[in-house]
NUTILO-546776 format. One record per residue (C-alpha): x, y, z; residue in three letters. Coordinates in Angstrom, 1 decimal. Layout:
<fibas>
FIBA        X        Y        Z   residu
FIBA        X        Y        Z      ala
...
</fibas>
This chain:
<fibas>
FIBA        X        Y        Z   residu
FIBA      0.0      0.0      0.0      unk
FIBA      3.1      2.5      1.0      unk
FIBA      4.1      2.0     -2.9      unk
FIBA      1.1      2.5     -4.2      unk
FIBA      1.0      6.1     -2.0      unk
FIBA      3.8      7.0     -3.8      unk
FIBA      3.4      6.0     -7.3      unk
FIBA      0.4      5.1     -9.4      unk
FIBA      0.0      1.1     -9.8      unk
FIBA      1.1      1.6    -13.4      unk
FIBA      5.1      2.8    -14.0      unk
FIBA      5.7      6.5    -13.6      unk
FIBA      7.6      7.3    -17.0      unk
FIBA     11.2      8.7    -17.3      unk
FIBA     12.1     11.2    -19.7      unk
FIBA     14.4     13.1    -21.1      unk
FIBA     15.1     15.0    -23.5      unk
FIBA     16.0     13.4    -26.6      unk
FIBA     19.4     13.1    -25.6      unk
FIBA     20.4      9.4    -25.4      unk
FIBA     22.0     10.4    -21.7      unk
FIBA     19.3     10.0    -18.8      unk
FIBA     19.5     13.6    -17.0      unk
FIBA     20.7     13.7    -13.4      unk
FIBA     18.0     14.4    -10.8      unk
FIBA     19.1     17.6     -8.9      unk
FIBA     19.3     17.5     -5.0      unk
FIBA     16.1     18.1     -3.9      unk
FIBA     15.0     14.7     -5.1      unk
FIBA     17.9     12.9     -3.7      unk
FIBA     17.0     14.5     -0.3      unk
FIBA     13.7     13.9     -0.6      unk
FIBA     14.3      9.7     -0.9      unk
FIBA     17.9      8.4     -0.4      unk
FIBA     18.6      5.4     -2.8      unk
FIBA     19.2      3.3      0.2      unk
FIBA     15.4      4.2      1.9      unk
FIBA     13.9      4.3     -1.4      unk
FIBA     15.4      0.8     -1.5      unk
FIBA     14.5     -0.4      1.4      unk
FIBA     11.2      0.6      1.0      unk
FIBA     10.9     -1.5     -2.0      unk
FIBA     12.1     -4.9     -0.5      unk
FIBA      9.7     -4.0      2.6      unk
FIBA      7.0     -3.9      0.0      unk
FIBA      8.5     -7.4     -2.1      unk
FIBA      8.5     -9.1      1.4      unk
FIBA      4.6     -8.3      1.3      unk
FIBA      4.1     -9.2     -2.5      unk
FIBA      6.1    -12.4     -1.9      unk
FIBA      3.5    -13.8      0.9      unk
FIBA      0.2    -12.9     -1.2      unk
FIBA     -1.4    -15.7     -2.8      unk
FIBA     -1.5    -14.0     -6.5      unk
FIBA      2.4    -13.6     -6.5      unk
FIBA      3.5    -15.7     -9.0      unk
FIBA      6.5    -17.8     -7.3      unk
FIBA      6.7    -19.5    -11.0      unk
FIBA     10.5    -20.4    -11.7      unk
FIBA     10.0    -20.2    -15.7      unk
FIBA      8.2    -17.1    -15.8      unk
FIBA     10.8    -15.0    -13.3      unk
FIBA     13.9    -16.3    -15.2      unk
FIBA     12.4    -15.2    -18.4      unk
FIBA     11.2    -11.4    -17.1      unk
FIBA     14.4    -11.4    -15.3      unk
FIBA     16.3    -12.4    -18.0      unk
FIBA     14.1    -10.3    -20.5      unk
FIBA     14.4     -6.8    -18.0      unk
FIBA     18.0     -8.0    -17.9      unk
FIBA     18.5     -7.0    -21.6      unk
FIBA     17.0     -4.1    -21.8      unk
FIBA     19.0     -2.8    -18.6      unk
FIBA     22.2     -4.3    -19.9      unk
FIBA     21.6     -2.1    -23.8      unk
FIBA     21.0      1.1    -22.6      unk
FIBA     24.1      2.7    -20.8      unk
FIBA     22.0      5.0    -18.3      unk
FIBA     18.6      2.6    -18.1      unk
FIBA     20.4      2.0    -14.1      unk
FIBA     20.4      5.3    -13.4      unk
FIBA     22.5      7.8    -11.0      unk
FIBA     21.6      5.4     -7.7      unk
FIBA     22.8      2.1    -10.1      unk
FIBA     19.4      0.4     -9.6      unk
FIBA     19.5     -3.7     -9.4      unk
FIBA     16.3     -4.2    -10.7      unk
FIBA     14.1     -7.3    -10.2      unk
FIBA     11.4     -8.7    -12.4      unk
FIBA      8.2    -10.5    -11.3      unk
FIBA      4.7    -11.0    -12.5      unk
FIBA      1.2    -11.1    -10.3      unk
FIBA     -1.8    -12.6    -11.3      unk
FIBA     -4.9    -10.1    -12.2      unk
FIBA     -7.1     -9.8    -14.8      unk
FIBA     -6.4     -6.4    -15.3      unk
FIBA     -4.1     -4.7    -18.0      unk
FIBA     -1.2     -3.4    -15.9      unk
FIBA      2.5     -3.1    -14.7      unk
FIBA      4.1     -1.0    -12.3      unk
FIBA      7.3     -0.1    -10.6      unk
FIBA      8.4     -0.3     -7.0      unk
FIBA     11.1      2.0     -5.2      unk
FIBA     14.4      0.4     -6.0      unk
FIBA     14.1     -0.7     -9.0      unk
FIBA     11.1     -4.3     -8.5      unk
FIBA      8.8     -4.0    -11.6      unk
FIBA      5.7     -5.9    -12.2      unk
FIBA      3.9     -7.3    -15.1      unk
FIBA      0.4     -8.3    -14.5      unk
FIBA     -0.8    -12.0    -16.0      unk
FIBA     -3.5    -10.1    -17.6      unk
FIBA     -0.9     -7.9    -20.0      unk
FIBA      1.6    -10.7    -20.6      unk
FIBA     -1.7    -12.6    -22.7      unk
FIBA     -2.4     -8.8    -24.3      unk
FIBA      1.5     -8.5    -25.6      unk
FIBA      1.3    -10.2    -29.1      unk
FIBA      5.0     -9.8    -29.0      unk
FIBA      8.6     -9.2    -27.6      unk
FIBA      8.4     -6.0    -28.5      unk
FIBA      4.7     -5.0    -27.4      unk
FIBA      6.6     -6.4    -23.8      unk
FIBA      9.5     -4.7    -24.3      unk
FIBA      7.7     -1.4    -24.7      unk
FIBA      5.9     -1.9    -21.0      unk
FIBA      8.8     -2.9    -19.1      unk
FIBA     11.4     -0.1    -21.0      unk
FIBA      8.9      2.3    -19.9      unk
FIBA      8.7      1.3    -16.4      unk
FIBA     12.8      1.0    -16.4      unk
FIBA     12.7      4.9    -17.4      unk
FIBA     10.7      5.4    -14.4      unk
FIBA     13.2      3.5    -12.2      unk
FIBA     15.9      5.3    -13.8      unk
FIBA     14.4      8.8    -13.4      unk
FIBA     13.4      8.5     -9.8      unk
FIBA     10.2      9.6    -10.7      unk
FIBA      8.7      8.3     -6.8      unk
FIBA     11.4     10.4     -5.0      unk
FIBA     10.7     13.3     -7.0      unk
FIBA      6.8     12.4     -6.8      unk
FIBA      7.5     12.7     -2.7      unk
FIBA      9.5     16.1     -2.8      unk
FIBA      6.6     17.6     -5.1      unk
FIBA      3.7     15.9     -2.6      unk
FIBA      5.6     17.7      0.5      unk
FIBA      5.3     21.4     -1.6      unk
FIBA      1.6     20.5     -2.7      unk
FIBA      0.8     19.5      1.0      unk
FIBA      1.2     23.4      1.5      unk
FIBA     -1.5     24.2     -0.9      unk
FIBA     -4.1     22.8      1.2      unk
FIBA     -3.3     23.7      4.3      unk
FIBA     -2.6     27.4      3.7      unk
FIBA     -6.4     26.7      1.8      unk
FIBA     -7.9     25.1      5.0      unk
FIBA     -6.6     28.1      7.2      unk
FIBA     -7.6     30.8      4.6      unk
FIBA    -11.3     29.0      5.0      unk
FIBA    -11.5     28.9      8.6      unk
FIBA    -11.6     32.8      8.1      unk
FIBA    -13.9     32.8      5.5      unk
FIBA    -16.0     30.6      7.5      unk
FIBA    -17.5     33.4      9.8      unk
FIBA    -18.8     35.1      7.0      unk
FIBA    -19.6     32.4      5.0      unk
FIBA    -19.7     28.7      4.9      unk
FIBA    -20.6     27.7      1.5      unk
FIBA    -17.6     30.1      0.6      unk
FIBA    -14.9     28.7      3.1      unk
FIBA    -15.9     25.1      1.1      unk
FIBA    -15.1     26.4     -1.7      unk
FIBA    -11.7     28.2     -0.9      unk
FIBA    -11.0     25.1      0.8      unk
FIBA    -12.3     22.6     -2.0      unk
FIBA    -10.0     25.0     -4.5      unk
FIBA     -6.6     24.7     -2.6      unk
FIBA     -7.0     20.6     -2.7      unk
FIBA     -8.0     21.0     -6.3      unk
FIBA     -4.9     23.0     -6.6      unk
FIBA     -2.7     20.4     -5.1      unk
FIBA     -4.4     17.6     -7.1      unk
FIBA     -3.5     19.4    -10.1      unk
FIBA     -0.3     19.8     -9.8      unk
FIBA      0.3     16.3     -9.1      unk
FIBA     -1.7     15.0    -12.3      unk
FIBA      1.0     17.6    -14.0      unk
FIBA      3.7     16.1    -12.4      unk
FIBA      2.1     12.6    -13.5      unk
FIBA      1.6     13.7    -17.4      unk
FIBA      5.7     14.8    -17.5      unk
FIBA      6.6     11.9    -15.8      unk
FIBA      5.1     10.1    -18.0      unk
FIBA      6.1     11.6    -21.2      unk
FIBA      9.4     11.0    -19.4      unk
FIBA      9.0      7.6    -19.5      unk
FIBA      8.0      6.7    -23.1      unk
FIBA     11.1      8.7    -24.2      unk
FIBA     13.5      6.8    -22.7      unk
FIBA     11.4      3.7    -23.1      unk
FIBA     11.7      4.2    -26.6      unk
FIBA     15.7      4.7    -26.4      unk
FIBA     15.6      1.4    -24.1      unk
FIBA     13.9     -0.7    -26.2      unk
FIBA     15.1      0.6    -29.5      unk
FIBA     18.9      0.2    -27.7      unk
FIBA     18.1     -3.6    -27.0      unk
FIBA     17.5     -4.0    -30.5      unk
FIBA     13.6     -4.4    -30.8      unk
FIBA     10.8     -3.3    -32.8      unk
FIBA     10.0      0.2    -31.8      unk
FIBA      6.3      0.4    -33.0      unk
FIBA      5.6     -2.2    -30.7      unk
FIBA      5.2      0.8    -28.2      unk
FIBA      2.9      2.4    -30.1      unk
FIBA      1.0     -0.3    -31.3      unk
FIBA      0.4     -1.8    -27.6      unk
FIBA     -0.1      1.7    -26.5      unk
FIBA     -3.1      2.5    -29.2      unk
FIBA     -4.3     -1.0    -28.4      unk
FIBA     -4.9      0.0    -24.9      unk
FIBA     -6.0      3.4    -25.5      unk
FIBA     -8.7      1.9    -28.4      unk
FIBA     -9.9     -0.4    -25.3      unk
FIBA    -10.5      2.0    -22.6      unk
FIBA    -12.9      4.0    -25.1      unk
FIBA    -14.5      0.6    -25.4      unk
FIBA    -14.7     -0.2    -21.4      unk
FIBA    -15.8      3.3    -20.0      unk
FIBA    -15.8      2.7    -16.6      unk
FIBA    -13.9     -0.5    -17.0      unk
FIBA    -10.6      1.6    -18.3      unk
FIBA     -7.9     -1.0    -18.0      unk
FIBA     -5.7     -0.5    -15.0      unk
FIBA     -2.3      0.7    -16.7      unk
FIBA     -4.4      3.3    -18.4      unk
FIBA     -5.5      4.8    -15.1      unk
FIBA     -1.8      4.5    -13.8      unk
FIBA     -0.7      5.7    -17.4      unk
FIBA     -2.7      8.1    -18.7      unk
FIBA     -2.8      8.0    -22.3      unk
FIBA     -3.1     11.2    -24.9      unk
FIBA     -2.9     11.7    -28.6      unk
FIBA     -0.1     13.7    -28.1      unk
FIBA      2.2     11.0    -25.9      unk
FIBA      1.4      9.0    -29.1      unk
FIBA      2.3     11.0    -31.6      unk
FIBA      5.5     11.9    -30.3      unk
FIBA      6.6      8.2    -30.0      unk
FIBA      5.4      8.3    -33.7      unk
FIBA      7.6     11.1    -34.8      unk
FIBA     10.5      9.2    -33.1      unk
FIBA      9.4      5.6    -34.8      unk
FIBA      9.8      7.7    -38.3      unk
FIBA     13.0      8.9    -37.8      unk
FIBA     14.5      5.3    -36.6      unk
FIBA     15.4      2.5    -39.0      unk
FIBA     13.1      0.2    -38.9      unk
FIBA     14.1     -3.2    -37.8      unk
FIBA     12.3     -6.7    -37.4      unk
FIBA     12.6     -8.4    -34.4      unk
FIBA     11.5    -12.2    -34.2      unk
FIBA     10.2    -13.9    -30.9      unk
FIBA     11.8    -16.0    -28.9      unk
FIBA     10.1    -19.3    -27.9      unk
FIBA     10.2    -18.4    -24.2      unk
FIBA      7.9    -15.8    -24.9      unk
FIBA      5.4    -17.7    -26.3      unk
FIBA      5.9    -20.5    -23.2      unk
FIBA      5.9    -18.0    -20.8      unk
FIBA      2.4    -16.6    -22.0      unk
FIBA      1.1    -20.6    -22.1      unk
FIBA      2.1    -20.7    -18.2      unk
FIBA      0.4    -17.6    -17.5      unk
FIBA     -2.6    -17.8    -18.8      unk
FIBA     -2.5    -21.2    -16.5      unk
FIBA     -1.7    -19.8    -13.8      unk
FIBA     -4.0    -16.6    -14.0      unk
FIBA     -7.0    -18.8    -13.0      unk
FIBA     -6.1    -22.4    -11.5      unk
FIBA    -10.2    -23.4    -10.8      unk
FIBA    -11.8    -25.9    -12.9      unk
FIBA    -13.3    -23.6    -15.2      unk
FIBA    -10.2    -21.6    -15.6      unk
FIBA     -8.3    -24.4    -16.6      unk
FIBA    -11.4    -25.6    -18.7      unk
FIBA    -11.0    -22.0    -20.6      unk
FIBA     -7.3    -22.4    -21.3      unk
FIBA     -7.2    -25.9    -22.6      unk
FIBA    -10.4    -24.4    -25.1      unk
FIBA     -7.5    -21.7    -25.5      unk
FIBA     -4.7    -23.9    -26.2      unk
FIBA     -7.3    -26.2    -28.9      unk
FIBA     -7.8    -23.3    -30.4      unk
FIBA     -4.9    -22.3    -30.6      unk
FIBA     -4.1    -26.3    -32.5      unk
FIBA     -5.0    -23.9    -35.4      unk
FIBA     -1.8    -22.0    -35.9      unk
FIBA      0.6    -22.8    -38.6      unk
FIBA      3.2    -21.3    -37.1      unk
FIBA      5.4    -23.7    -35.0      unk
FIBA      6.2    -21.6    -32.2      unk
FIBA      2.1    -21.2    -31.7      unk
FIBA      1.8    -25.0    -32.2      unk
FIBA      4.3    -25.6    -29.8      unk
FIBA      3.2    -23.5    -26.8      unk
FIBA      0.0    -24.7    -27.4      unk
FIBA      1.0    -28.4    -26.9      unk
FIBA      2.7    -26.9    -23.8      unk
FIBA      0.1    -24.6    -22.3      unk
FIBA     -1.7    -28.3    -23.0      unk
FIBA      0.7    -29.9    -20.9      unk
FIBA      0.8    -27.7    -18.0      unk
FIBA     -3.1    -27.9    -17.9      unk
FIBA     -2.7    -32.0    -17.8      unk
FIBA      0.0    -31.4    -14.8      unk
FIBA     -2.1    -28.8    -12.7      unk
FIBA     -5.5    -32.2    -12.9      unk
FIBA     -2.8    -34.9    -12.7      unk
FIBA     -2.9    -36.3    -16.0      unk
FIBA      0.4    -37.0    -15.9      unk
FIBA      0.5    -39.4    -19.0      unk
FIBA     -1.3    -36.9    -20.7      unk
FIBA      0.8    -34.0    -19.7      unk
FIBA      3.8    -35.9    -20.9      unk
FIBA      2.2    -36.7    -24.2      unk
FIBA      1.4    -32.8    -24.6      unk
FIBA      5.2    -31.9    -23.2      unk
FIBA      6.7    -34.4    -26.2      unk
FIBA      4.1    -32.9    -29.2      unk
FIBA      5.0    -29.5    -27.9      unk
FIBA      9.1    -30.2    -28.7      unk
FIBA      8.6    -32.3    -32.1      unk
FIBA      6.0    -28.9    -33.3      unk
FIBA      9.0    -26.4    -32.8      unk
FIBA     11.1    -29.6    -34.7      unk
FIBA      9.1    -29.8    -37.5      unk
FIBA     11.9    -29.5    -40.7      unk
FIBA      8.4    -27.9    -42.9      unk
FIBA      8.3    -25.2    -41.0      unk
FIBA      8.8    -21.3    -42.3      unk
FIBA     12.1    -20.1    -41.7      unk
FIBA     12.5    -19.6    -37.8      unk
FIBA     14.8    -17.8    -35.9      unk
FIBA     15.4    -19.0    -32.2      unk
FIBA     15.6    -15.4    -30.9      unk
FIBA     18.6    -14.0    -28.6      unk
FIBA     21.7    -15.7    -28.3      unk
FIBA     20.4    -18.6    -29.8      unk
FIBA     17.6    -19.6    -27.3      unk
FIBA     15.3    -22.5    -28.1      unk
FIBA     13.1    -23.1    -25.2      unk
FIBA     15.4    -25.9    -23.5      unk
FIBA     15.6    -24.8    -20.2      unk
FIBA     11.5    -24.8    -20.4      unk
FIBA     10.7    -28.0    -21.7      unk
FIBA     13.2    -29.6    -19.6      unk
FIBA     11.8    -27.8    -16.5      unk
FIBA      8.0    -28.9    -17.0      unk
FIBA      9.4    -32.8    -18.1      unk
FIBA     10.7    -32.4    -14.6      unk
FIBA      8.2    -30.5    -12.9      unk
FIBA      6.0    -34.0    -14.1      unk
FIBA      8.2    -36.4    -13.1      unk
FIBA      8.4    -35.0     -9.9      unk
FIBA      4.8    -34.8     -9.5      unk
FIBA      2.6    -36.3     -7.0      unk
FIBA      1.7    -39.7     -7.7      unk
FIBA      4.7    -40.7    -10.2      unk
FIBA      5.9    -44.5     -9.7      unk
FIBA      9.0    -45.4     -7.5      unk
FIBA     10.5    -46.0    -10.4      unk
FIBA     10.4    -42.6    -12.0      unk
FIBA     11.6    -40.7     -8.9      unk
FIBA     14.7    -43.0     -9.2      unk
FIBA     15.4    -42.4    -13.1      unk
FIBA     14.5    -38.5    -12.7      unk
FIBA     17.6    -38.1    -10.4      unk
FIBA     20.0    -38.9    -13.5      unk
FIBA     17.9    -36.6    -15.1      unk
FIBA     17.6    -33.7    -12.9      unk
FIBA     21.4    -34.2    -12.8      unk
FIBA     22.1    -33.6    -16.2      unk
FIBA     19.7    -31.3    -16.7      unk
FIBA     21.5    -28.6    -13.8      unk
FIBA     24.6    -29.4    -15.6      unk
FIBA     23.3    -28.2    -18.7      unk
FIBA     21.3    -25.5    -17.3      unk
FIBA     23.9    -24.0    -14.4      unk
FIBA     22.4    -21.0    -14.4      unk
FIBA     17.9    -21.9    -14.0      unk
FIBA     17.7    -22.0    -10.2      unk
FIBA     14.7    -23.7    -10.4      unk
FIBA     16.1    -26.6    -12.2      unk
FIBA     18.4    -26.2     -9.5      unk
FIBA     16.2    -27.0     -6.5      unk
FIBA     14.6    -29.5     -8.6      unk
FIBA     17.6    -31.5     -8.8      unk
FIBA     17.1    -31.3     -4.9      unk
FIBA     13.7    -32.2     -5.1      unk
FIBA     14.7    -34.9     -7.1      unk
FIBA     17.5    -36.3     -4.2      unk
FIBA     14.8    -36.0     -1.6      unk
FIBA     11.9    -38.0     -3.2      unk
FIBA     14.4    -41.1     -4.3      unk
FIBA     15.7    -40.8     -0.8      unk
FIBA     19.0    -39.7     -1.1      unk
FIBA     19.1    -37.9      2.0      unk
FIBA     22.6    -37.4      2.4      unk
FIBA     23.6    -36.2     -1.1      unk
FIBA     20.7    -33.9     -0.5      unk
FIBA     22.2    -32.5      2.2      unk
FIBA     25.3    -32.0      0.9      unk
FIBA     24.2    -30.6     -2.4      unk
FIBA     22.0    -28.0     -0.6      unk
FIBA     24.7    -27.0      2.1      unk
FIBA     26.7    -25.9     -1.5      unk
FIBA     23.7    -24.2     -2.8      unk
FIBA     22.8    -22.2      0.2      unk
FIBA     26.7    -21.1      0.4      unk
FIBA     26.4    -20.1     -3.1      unk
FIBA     22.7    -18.3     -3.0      unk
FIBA     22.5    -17.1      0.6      unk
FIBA     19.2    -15.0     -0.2      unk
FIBA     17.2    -17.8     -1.4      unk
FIBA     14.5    -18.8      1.0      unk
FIBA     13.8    -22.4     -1.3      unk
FIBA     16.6    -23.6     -0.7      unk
FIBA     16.7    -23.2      3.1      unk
FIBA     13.0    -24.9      2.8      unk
FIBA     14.3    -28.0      1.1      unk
FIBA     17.4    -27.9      3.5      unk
FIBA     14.9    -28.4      6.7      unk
FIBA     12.7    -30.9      4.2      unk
FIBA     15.7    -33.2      4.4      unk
FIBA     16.7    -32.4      8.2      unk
FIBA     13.3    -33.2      8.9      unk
FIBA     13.1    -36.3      7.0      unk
FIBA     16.7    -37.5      8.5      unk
FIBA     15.7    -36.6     12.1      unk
FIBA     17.6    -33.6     12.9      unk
FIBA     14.7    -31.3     14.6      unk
FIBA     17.6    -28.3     15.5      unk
FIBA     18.7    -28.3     11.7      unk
FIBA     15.3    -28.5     10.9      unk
FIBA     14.2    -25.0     12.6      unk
FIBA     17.4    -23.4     12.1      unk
FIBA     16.9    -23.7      8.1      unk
FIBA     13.5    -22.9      8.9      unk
FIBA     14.8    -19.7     10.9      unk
FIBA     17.0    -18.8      8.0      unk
FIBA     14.2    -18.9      5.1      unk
FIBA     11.4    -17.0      7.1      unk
FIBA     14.0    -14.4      8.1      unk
FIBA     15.1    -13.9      4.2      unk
FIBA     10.8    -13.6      3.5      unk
FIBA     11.0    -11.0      5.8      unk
FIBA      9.2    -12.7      9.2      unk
FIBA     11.7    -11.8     11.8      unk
FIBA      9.4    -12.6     14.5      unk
FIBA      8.4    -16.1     12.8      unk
FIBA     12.6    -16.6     12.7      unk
FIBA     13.2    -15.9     16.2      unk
FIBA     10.0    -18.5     17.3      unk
FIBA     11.8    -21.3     15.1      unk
FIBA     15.6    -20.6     16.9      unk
FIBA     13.8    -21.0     20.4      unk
FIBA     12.4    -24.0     19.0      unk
FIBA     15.9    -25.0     17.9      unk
FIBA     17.0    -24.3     20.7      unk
FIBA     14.5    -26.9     22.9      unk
FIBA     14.8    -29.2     20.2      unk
FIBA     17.3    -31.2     22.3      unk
FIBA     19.6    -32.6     19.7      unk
FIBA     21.6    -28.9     19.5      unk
FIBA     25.2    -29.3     19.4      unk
FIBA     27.5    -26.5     21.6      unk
FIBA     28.2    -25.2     17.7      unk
FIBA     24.8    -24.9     17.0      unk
FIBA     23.9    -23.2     20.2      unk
FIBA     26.7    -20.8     19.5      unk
FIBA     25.3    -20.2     16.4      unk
FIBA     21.4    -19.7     17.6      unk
FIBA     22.6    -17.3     20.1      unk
FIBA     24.6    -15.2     17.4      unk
FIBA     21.7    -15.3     14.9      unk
FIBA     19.2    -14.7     17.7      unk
FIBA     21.4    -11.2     18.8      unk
FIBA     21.5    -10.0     14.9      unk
FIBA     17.5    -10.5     14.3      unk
FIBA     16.6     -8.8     17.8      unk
FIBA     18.7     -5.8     17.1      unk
FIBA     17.6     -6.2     13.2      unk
FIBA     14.1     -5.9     14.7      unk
FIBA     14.6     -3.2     16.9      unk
FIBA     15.9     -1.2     14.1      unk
FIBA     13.0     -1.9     12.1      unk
FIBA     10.6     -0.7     14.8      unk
FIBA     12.4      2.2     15.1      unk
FIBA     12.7      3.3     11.8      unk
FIBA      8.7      2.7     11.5      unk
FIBA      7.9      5.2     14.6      unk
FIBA     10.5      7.8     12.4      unk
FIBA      8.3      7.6      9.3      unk
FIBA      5.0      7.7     11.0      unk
</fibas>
């Protein structure tokens, strides 16, 4: 809710000028929100996002954002910004068209717009605009504008209590005028910022090398639907009011750019498949996207016919088909192998969707209800596939998955010890870690892992519980007492800090 306050759901846009340098903020905005609190607020408000239910904790779909957002950054020299923002990637699930940015640099992509994007570029355009708004600062300068327009009002509210002994229906008005005054200048604000935003958008997305009338087109898309909806405006039009003008001027900049086709990746069209899922996991939700996928059987194109097999599959997985999901999962591979098919590029850096069909053939063999058998063979394979695929952490932690289902306890716990020295900040992985400790019998291990992954979610109170349970689990060692002790001193005082800091900011 604090993020929302300071920014509309949608991204606040970044702007420039149309140099290809982002301009530096002057100090009033850096006073306003220090990149550390602005931060900070940000990861306060990701601890939140990560507990509700419509966060979607999907491995495929935040590698591919992440890696996606990750380009974009990477081709534009200033899309970081003066603080050097590490940005993060993630998508909710909502039925409404919208995305939005965080403090610190967290951007979200609602479930909703992924199925509206009909390509890379259409996706490229949202997130490079909400980059700009990272970029820009556009919250902190939003707060330092919303501390001068808090003024307004009051001087109006003090100037009315005057008024009000000669006349009432006049002190509402003077008063009803200075908040109007105020609420102008912040919809001003809004409009620049997001004028801002499609500029450097623009720069971003044309920088990474994709299709720059995808901003347009998306953005025309949207603005031809909220004439349609009325009162049912999308969301990210709310958040990102859109004008004639805003379009023209990314039209202007499309004519004076090369023009330059950009083919999709496969993960695109997979990731879309998953979300549209995932957006509704009820009977008749999953009833509507196998009709989808069917449908979808149509396409001659073999990217379309292969994330429809797979959108297919991952419908069969979610009712425990599992013989049909791997049926879909193996169609869904021989459609993007078909030697008939048009010319196809693989999109960047070669990418052809491996990572993702190896993940869901795992994510089924790993299911509930598979055979002794196949939790034996899928260790081999599990194996492999983390060789092959170093850099997926969700194929790594299914690899662990894989190690604790066949029963290898101990090379589970040894392979997981690596991993959380590797990837301290990953709560999964301290969650598999007291999986096996539970399963092997060691209750202190068990609630110290515990301790460590709801203290990374941000539940310090919910840590310290499981260390005094740790603690009176009876099979502590003196060096895990020392340690319970030193992590229980560096939560209290983190907590105490954190209570502090809230009474500040009240």
């Amino acid at each position: 809710m604090l993020a929302l306050s300071l920014a509309p759901p949608g991204a606040l846009a970044q702007g420039t000028t149309g140099n290809a340098n982002l301009p530096t903020l002057g100090d009033s905005a850096r006073g306003d929100l220090s990149p550390v609190f602005e931060r900070r607020i940000g990861e306060a408000i990701m601890r939140d996002i990560r507990r509700d239910r419509d966060f979607l904790d999907d491995q495929p779909i935040l590698e591919y954002l992440n890696g996606f957002g990750a380009s974009l950054v990477a081709a534009h020299p200033g899309a970081r910004g003066e603080t050097g923002a590490d940005y993060y990637f993630f998508a909710v699930r909502d039925p409404m068209l919208n995305a939005f940015a965080l403090p610190g640099g967290f951007i979200a992509v609602h479930s909703a717009l992924l199925l509206a994007a009909q390509s890379e570029s259409e996706l490229a355009a949202v997130l490079s605009h909400e980059i700009g708004h990272v970029a820009q600062r556009h919250i902190a300068r939003m707060i330092g504008q919303q501390k001068q327009d808090a003024l307004i009002p009051l001087a109006a509210m003090l100037l009315a209590a005057l008024v009000a002994r000669a006349s009432t229906d006049a002190a509402v008005g003077v008063a009803m005028g200075g908040q109007g005054l105020a609420i102008q200048r912040q919809l001003d604000f809004s409009q620049d910022a997001e004028r801002e935003a499609d500029r450097v958008g623009f720069q971003i997305m044309g920088a990474a090398g994709y299709d720059t009338s995808g901003m347009v087109a998306f953005f025309s898309r949207m603005q031809t639907a909220s004439r349609a909806y009325s009162d049912l405006t999308p969301a990210w039009l709310r958040s990102h009011p859109l004008t004639s003008e805003r379009i023209s001027d990314i039209q202007s900049r499309i004519r004076e750019t090369p023009y330059r086709q950009r083919a999709d990746s496969i993960e695109f069209h997979l990731v879309r498949a998953r979300a549209r899922v995932l957006q509704d996991e009820s009977a008749s939700g999953l009833a509507a996207a196998r009709a989808a996928f069917e449908a979808q059987l149509a396409q001659q194109n073999r990217q379309q016919l292969s994330a429809a097999h797979y959108g297919l599959a991952y419908v069969a997985l979610k009712k425990g088909e599992l013989a049909k999901a791997a049926a879909s999962l193996a169609s869904a591979r021989a459609a993007l192998e078909r030697k008939e098919a048009a010319v196809f590029s693989a999109g960047p850096k070669g990418s052809d969707g491996g990572a993702m069909f190896t993940s869901l053939a795992l994510e089924i063999k790993l299911a509930p209800g598979q055979t002794a058998l196949v939790q034996q063979q899928v260790v081999a394979e599990a194996e492999q596939a983390y060789q092959r695929y170093p850099l997926s952490r969700g194929i790594a932690r299914q690899y662990a998955s894989a190690l604790i289902n066949a029963g290898k306890l101990d090379n589970a716990t040894r392979y997981l010890r690596e991993q959380v020295q590797l990837y301290r900040e990953e709560p999964k992985l301290h969650e598999l870690l007291a999986k096996v400790y539970s399963a092997q019998g060691k209750l202190a291990l068990q609630h110290m892992a515990l301790a460590e992954s709801y203290a990374l979610g941000g539940g310090l109170l919910a840590a310290l519980n499981q260390l005094t349970l740790a603690r009176k689990a009876g099979d502590a060692t003196f060096y895990d007492n020392a340690l319970i002790d030193a992590q229980e001193r560096e939560w209290q005082k983190r907590q105490r800090e954190e209570m502090k800091e809230q009474e500040e900011n009240k």
